[in-house]
C-alpha positions as CSV (number, residue, x, y, z in Angstrom):
1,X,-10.5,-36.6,15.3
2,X,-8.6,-35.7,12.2
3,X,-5.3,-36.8,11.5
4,X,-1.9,-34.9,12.3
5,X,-0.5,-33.3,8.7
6,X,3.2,-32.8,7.8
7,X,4.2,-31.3,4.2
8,X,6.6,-32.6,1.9
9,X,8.1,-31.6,-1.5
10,X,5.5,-31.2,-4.5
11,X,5.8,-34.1,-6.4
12,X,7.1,-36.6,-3.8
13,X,3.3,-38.2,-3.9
14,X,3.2,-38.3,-7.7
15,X,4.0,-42.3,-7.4
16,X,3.1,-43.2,-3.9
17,X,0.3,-45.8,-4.0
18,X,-1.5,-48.2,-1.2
19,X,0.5,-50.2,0.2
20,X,3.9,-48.4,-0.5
21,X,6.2,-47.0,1.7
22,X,6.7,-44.1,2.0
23,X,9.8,-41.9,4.1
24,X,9.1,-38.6,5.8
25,X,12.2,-36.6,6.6
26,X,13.6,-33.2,7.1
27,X,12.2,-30.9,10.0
28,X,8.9,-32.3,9.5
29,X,10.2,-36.0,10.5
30,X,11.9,-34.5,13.6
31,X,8.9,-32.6,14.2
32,X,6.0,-35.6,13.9
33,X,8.7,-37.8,16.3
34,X,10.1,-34.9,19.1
35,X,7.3,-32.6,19.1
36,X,4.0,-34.7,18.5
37,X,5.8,-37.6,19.5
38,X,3.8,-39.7,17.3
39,X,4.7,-43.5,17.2
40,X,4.4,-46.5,15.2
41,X,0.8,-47.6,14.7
42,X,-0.4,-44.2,14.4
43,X,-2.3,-42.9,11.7
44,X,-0.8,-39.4,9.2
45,X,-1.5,-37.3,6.8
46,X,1.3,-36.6,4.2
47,X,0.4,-33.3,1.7
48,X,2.7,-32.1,-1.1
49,X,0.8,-28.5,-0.5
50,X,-0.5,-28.7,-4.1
51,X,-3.4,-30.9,-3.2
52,X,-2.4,-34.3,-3.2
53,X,-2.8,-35.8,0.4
54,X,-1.9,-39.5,1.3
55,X,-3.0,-41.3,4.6
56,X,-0.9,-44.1,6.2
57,X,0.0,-45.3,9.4
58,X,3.5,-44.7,11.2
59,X,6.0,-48.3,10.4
60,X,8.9,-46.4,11.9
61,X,9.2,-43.3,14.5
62,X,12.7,-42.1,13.5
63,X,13.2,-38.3,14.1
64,X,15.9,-39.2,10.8
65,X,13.7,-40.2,8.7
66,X,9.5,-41.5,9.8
67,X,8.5,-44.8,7.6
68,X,4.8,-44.6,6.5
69,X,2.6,-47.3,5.2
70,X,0.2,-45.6,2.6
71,X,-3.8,-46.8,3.4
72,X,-5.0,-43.9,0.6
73,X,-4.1,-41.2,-1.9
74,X,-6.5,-38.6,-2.7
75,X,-6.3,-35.4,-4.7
76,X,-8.4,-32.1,-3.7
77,X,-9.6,-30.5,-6.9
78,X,-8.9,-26.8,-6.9
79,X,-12.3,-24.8,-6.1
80,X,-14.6,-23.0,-9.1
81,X,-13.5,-20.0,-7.8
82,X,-10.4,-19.3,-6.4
83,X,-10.9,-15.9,-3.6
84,X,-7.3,-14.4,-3.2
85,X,-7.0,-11.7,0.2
86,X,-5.4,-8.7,-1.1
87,X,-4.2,-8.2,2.5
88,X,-2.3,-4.3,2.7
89,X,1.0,-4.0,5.1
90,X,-0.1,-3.4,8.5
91,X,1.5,-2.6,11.5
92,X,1.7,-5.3,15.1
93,X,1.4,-7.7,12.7
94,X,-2.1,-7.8,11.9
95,X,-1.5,-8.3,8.6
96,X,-0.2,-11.9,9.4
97,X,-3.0,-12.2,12.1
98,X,-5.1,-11.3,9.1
99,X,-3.4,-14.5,6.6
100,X,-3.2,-16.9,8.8
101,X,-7.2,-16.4,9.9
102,X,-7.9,-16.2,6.2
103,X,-6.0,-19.3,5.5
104,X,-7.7,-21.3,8.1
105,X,-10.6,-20.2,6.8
106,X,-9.7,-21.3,3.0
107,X,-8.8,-18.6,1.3
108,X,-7.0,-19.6,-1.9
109,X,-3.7,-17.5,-2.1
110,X,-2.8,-14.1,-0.3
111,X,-1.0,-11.0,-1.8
112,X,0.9,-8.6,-0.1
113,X,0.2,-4.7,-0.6
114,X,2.3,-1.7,-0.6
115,X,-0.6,0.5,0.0
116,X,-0.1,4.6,0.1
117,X,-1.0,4.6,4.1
118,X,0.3,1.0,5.2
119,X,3.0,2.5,7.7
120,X,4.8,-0.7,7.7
121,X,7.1,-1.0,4.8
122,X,9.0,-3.8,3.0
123,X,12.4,-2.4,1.3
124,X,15.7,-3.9,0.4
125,X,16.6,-6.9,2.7
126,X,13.6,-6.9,4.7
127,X,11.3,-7.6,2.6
128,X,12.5,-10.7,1.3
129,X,12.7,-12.0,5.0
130,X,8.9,-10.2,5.6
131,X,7.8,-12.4,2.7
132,X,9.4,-15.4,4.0
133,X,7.5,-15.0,7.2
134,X,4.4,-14.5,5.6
135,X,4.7,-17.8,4.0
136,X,5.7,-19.3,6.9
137,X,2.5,-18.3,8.5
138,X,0.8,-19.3,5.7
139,X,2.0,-22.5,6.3
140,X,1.8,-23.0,9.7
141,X,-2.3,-22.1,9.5
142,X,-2.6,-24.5,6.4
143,X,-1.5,-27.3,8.5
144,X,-3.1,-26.3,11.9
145,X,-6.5,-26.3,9.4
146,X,-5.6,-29.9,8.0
147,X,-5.2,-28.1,4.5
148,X,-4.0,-30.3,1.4
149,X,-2.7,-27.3,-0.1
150,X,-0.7,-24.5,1.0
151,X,-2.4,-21.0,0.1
152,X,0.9,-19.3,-2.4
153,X,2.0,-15.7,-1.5
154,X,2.4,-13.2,-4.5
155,X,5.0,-11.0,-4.8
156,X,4.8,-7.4,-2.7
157,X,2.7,-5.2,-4.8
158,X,1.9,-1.3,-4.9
159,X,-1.1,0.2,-5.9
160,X,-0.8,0.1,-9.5
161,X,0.3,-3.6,-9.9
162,X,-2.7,-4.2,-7.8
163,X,-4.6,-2.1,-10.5
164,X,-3.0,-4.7,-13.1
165,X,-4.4,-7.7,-11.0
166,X,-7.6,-6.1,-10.7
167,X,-7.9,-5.9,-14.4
168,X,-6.8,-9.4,-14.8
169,X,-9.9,-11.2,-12.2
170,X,-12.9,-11.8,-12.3
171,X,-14.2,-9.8,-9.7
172,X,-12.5,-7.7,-7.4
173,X,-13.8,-5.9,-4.1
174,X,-12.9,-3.4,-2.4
175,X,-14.0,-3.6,1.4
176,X,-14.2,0.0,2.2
177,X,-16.6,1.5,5.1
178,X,-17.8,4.6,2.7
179,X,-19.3,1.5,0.5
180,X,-23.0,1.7,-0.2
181,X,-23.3,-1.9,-1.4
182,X,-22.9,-4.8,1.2
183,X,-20.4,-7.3,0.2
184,X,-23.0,-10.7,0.2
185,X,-24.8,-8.4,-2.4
186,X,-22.5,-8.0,-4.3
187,X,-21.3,-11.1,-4.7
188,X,-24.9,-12.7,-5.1
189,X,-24.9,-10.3,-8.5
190,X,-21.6,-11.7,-9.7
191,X,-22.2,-15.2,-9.1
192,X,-26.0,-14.5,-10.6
193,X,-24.2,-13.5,-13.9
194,X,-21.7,-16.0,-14.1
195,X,-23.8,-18.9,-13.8
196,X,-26.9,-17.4,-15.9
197,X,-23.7,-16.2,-18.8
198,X,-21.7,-19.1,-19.7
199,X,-21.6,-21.8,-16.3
200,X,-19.8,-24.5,-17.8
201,X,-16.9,-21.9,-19.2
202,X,-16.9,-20.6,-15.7
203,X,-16.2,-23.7,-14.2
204,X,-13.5,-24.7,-16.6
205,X,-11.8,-21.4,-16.6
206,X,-11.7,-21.1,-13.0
207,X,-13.1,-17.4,-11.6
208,X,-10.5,-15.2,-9.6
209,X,-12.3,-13.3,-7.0
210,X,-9.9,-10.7,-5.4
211,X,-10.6,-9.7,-1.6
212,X,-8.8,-6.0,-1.5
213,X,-8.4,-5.0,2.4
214,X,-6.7,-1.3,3.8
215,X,-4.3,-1.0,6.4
216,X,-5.4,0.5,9.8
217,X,-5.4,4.1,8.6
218,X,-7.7,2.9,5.5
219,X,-7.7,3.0,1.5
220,X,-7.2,6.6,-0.1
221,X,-9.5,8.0,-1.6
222,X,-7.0,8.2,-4.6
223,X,-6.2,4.5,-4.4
224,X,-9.8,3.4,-4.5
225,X,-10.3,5.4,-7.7
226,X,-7.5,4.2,-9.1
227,X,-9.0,0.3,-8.5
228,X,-12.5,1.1,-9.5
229,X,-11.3,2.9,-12.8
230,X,-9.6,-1.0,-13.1
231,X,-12.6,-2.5,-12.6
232,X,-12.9,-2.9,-8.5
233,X,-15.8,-2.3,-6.9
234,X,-16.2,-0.9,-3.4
235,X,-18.2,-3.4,-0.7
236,X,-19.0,-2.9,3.2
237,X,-19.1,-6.0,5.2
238,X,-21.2,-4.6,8.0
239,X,-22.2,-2.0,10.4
240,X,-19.4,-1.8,11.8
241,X,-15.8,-0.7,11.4
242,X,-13.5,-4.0,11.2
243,X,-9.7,-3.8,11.8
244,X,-7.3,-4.5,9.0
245,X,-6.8,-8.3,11.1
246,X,-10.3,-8.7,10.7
247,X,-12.3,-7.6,8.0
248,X,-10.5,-10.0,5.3
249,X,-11.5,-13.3,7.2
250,X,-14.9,-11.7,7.8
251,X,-14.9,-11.0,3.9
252,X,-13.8,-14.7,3.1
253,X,-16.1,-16.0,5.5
254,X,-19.2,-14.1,3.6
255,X,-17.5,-15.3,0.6
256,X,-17.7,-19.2,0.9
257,X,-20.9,-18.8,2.0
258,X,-22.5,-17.1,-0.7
259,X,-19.8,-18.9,-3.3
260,X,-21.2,-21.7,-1.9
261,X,-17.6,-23.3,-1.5
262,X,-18.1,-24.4,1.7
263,X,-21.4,-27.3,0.7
């Protein structure tokens, strides 16, 4: 069974080496010692959500302030391609059902989307509280998964900054159900071309593959124009009509298959 994980501040690892001590605190202290009510002897994880992950075993159980003795420090290499969920605003919150799947499932980073039919909207003071809670489910699903690193949330876009990070990725897909193209096609195609153009630039440069899902009522016809004319392409996933809490994991699924992310 793997080890529990708690998150501390990026760079807090930087100098931690075996043998050192290391001192959890904060909410994550009080959460390893009330809620998981680890105790001394047991083994941790420790992850600055940037990668770097150390594993030590518990010297002191102090809700204040957990003493751990590091055994290892390891660093997780960011992947040769990097698939960011465009996930739009959704209503019952299935757009956070929809990131925290995703993340669980290793999706790279998440962006918010102020698409033309989301009915949910962020304005004024709630959206920066919105965002806040989709980090914090972001978060929470990077630790229930073990993650080293904590997928980032972008800033809320609308159609045509989306258009702008479409034009600045590698590939970006569209999952829409009027697609004629399936989605492991069309990534077999892009990943055919990259390796056969220029592999070893491809790994340096790191690819950005963009994941662009609808809210329930779906993409516009005018916004899916809008993205293609940027360079988007349209995909379907499958046969069948996914919900706006599903069809991104589905997609990221697909993708780490055929990315081969996952071997």
């Amino acid at each position: 069974m793997s080890n529990p994980i708690f998150f501390t501040a990026a760079g807090s690892l930087d100098l931690v080496h075996h043998g050192a001590t290391f001192v959890l605190t904060g909410q994550e202290a009080r959460h390893a010692v009330t809620v998981k009510r680890l105790a001394v002897g047991e083994p941790v994880d420790i992850a600055d959500g940037h990668g770097r992950r150390m594993t030590g075993v518990i010297t002191v159980a102090d809700p204040t302030g957990v003493e751990i003795e590091c055994v290892t420090v390891s660093f997780e290499a960011p992947p040769a391609v990097r698939l960011i969920l465009v996930q739009a605003l959704a209503k019952g919150d299935r757009d956070q059902l929809a990131i925290e799947t995703a993340t669980e499932l290793g999706i790279s980073a998440v962006v918010p989307w102020q698409s033309e039919r989301s009915i949910v909207r962020w304005k004024a003071d709630r959206a920066v509280k919105a965002h806040a809670k989709w980090e914090s489910v972001v978060t929470a699903a990077a630790k229930q998964a073990r993650r080293s690193v904590i997928p980032p949330v972008g800033e809320l876009l609308d159609t045509g900054g989306l258009a702008s990070l479409v034009r600045d990725s590698s590939l970006a897909v569209v999952l829409h159900e009027d697609a004629v193209r399936p989605l492991r096609s069309v990534l077999e195609s892009w990943l055919a071309e990259s390796e056969s153009s220029s592999p070893v630039a491809h790994e340096e440069e790191g690819a950005q593959i963009l994941l662009i899902v609808g809210p329930e009522g779906g993409i516009s016809p005018r916004e899916v124009t809008r993205l293609c004319d940027a360079g988007a392409v349209t995909a379907l996933i499958g046969h069948h009509v996914l919900r706006s809490s599903t069809a991104g994991p589905a997609a990221a699924v697909l993708a780490n298959d055929v990315l081969k992310l996952w071997n």
